[in-house]
C-alpha positions in Angstrom: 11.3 -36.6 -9.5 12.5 -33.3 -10.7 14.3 -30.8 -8.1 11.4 -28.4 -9.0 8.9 -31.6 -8.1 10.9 -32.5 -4.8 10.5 -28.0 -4.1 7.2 -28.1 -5.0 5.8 -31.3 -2.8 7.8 -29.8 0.3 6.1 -26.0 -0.3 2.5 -28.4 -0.3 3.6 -30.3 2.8 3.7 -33.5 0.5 6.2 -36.3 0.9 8.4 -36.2 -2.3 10.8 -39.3 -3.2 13.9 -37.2 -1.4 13.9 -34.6 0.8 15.0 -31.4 -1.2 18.6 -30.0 -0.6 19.4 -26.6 -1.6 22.3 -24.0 -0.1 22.5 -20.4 0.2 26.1 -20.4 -1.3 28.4 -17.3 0.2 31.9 -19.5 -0.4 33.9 -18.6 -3.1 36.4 -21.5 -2.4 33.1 -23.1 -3.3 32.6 -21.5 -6.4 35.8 -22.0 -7.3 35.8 -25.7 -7.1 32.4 -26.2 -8.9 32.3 -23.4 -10.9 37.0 -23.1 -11.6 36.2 -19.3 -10.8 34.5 -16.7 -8.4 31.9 -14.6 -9.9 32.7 -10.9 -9.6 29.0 -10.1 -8.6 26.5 -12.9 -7.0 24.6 -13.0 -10.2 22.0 -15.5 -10.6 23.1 -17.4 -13.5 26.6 -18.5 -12.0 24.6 -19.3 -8.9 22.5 -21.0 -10.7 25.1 -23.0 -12.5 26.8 -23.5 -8.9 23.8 -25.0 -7.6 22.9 -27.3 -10.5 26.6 -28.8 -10.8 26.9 -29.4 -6.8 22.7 -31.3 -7.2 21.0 -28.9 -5.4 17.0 -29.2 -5.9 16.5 -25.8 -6.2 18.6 -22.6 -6.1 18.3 -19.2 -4.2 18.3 -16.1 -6.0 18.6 -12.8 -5.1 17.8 -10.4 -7.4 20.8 -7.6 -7.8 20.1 -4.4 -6.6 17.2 -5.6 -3.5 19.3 -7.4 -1.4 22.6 -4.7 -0.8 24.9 -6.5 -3.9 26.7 -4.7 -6.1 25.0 -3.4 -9.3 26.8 -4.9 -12.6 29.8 -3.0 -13.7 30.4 -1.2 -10.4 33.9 -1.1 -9.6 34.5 2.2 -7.4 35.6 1.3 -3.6 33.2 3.1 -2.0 30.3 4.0 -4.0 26.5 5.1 -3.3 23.6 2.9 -4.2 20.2 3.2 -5.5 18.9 3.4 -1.9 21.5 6.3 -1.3 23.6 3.7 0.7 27.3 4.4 0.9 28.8 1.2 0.5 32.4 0.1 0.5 33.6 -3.1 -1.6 35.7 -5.1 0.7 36.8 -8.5 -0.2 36.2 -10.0 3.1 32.1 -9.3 3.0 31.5 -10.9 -0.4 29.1 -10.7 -1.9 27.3 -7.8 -0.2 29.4 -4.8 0.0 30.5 -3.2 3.6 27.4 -0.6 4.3 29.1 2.8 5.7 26.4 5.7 6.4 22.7 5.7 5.7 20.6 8.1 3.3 18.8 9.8 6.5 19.3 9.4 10.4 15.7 11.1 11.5 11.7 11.3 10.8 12.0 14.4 8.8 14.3 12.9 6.3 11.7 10.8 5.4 9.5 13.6 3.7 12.2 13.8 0.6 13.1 10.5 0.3 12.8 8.5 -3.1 12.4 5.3 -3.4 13.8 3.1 -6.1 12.4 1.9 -9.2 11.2 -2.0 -8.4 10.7 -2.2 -12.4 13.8 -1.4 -13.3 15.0 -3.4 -16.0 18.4 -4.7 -14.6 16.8 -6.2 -11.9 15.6 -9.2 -13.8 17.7 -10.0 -16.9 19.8 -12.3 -15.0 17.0 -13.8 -13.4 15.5 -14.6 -16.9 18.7 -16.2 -17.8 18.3 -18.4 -14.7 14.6 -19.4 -15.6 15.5 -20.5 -18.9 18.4 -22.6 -17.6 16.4 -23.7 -14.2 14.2 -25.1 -16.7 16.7 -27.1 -18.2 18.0 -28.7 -15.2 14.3 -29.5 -13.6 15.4 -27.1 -10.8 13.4 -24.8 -8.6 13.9 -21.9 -8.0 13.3 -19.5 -4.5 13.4 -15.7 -5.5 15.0 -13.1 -3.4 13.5 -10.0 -2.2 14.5 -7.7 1.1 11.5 -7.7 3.8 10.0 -4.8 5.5 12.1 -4.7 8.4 15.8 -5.2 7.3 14.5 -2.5 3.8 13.7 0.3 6.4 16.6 -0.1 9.3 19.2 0.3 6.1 17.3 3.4 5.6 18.2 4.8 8.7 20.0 2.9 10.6 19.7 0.3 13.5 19.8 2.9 16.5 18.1 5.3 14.7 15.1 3.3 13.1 14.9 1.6 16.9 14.4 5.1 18.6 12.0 6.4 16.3 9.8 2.8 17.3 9.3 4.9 20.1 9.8 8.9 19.0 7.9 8.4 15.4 5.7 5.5 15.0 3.4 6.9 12.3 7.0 7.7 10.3 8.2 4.2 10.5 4.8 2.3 9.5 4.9 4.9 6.3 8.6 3.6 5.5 7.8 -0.4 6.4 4.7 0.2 4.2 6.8 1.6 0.9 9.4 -1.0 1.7 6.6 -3.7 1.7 5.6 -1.9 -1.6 8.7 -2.5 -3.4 9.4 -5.8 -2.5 5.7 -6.7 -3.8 6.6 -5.2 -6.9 9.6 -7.1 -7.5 7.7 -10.5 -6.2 5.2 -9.4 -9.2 7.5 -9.6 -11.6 9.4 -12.4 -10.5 6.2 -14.7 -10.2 5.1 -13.7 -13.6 9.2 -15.4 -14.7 7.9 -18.5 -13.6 10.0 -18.4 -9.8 8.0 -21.3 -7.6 8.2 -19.2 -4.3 9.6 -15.8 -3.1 12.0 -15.5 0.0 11.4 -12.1 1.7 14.7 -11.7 3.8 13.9 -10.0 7.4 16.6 -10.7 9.9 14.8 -10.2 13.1 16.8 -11.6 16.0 20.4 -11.8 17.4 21.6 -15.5 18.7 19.8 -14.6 22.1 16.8 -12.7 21.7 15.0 -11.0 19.2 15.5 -7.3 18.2 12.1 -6.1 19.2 9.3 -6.8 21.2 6.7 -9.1 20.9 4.4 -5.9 20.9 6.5 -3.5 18.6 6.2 -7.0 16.0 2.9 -7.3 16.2 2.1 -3.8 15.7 4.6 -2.9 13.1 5.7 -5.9 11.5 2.8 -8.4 11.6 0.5 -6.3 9.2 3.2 -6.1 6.3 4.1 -9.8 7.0 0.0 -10.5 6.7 0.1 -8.6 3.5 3.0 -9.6 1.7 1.2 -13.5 2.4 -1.9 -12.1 0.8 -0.5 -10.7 -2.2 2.1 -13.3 -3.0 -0.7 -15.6 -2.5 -2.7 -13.8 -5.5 1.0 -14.5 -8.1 0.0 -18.5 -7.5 3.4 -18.9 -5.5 4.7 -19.4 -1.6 5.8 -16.6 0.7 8.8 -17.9 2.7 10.1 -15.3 5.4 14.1 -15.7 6.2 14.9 -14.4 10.2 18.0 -15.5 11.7 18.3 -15.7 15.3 16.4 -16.3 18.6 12.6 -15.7 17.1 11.1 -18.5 19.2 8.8 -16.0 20.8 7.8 -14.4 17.4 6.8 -17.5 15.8 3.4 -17.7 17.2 3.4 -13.9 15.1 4.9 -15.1 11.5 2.4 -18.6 11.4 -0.7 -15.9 12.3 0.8 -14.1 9.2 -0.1 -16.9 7.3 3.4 -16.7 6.1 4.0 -20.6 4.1 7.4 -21.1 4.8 11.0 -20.5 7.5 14.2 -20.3 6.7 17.0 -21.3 8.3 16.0 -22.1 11.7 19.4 -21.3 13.4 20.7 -23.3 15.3 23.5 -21.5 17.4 20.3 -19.6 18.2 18.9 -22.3 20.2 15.9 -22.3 17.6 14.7 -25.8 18.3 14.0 -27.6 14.5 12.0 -30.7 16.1 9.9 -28.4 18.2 9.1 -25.7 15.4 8.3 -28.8 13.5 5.7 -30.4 16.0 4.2 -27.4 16.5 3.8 -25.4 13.3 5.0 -28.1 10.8 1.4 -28.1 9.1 1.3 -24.2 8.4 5.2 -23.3 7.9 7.6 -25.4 5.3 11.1 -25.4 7.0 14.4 -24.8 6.0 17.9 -25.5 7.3 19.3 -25.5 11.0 22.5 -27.6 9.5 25.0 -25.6 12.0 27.5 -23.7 9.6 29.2 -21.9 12.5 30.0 -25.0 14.4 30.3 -28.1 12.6 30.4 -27.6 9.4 32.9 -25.1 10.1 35.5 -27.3 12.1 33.1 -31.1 11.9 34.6 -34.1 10.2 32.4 -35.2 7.6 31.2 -37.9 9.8 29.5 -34.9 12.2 28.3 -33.3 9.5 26.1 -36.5 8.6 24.7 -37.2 11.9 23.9 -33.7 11.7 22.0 -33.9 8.5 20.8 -37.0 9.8 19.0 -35.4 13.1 17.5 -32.9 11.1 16.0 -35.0 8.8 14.6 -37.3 11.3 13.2 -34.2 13.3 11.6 -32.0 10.4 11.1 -34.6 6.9 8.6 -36.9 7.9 4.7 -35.9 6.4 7.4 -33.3 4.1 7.2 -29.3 4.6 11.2 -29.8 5.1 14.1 -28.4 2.4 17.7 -29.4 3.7 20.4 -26.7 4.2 22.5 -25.1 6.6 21.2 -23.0 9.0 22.0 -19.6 7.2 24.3 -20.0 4.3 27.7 -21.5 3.4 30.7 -19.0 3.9 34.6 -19.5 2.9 35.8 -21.2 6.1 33.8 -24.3 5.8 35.6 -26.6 3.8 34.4 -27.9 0.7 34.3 -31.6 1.9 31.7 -30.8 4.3 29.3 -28.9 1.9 29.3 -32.1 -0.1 29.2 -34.2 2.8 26.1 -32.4 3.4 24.9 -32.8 0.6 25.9 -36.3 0.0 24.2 -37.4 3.5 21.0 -35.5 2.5 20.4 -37.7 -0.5 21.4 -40.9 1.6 19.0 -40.6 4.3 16.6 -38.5 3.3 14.6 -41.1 0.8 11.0 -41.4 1.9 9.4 -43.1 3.8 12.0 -41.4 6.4 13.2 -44.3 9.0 15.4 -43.1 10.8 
């Protein structure tokens, strides 16, 4: 089977011939290796290329100017994006730039606000160059879009957008509604390139709780999630939501949503991958929950395959599972143990899963 096949079968909760692997690639001692340089920007064709050369299935591509990286050709220190973020290019946060003050701070702000252009053109000529070459390879490919949540925080910023949960509810459901808005747009367009699923990236917990209520989700969140399902159900292509964290208690929430897919199931979170699998494996494709602040981190390559081997064993069998780390690979793990991941994944992960 193709990579795109082995995507496809997993998103359909059918057993391909291997379980997928795929990596949300942050390293640049990564890139180096595969790639014998470090892109300047995380554009997708050099991710692309990355992915394809390492034998990922499928690749993860965010689309510049959504998720916080750099526009092309910006080289200023501190500059101001199109979301009136001031943003400060340290090396240490590659790819996404250092965010440093927020375009407003309260409810009134709001009323002269702009929001940016979701057709604009530069959004998507590097994710046309990817299609084209996805094609090529037989690979998948997961578009990249900012959810509701983590789009309207920026905004504002944390403390601020959590107050005005309270102060301005009507203000807040406007802004989740314009930010659910935009990222539809862009899922439009990206469908309509031929991307097989969209992955709408919503961090909503911390490693020991989530960052909201149960209540304050389900009235603010919930309704955009429920929509973005709907309408990236009319393009003919997946919805996948991204949430690090503890969301244990939200899950109930996101599978209501009708939302097809979770990523990446964090481990160090105490997210449980054999439980989430027993009891919403049927509704939600899962991703991840390889550990990539323990062992792949400091692991021999040994621990990173018994690893790879639990979580294949608790999440692959009857498919709906993609293999990755449990948020993304980042420059201290070593290179052996991205390939041993990846190595391990194609070992044991041939169906029927016996393991």
């Amino acid at each position: 089977m193709t990579g795109r096949e082995r995507l496809q079968c997993a998103l359909n909760h059918v057993e391909p011939d291997t379980v997928p692997i795929f990596e949300c690639n942050y390293s640049r001692p990564l890139f180096k290796e595969v790639l014998g340089y470090v892109p300047e920007t995380f554009d997708p064709e050099n991710v692309l290329e990355c992915s394809h050369r390492i034998g990922y299935d499928f690749a993860f591509i965010p689309i510049p100017g959504v998720s916080g990286f750099r526009p092309a050709g910006e080289t200023r220190e501190i500059y101001v994006d199109e979301w009136g973020i001031k943003r400060r290019i340290i090396p240490n946060t590659w790819p996404i730039d250092a965010d440093i003050a927020t375009p407003m701070e309260e409810a009134d702000d709001w009323k002269g606000y702009k929001m940016p252009d979701p057709e604009a053109e530069f959004r998507y000529t590097g994710l046309a160059g990817c299609m084209k070459l996805a094609g090529e390879y037989g690979m998948g490919v997961v578009g990249n879009v900012r959810g509701p949540y983590s789009a309207a925080w920026q905004l504002f910023g944390m403390e601020n957008f959590s107050c005005m949960l309270y102060t301005d509810p009507d203000v807040i459901k406007e802004v989740l509604t314009a930010c659910t808005d935009f990222s539809l747009a862009c899922a439009r367009r990206m469908a309509a390139m031929g991307v097989d699923a969209v992955l709408y990236s919503d961090d909503y917990g911390s490693t020991q709780s989530p960052l909201m209520s149960p209540a304050h989700f389900r009235e603010f969140i919930v309704p955009q999630l429920t929509r973005i399902k709907t309408e990236t159900a009319k393009l003919g292509v997946k919805a996948i939501l991204h949430s690090d964290g503890n969301i244990a208690m939200l899950i109930p929430d996101i599978a209501a949503s009708g939302m097809d897919g979770l990523h990446p199931i964090q481990r160090c979170a105490d997210m449980s991958l054999g439980g989430i699998k027993k009891e919403y494996g049927r509704q939600l494709t899962l991703f991840g929950n390889v550990d990539n602040s323990g062992v792949l981190v400091t692991g021999t390559e040994a621990e990173v395959a018994e690893m790879v081997k639990g979580c294949i064993r608790d999440a692959a069998p009857g498919g709906g599972y993609c293999l990755s780390s449990d948020h993304s690979v980042h420059d201290d793990i070593p290179n052996r143990n991205v390939f041993a991941m990846y190595e391990a994944g194609r070992k044991y992960g041939k169906y029927p899963i016996a393991l």
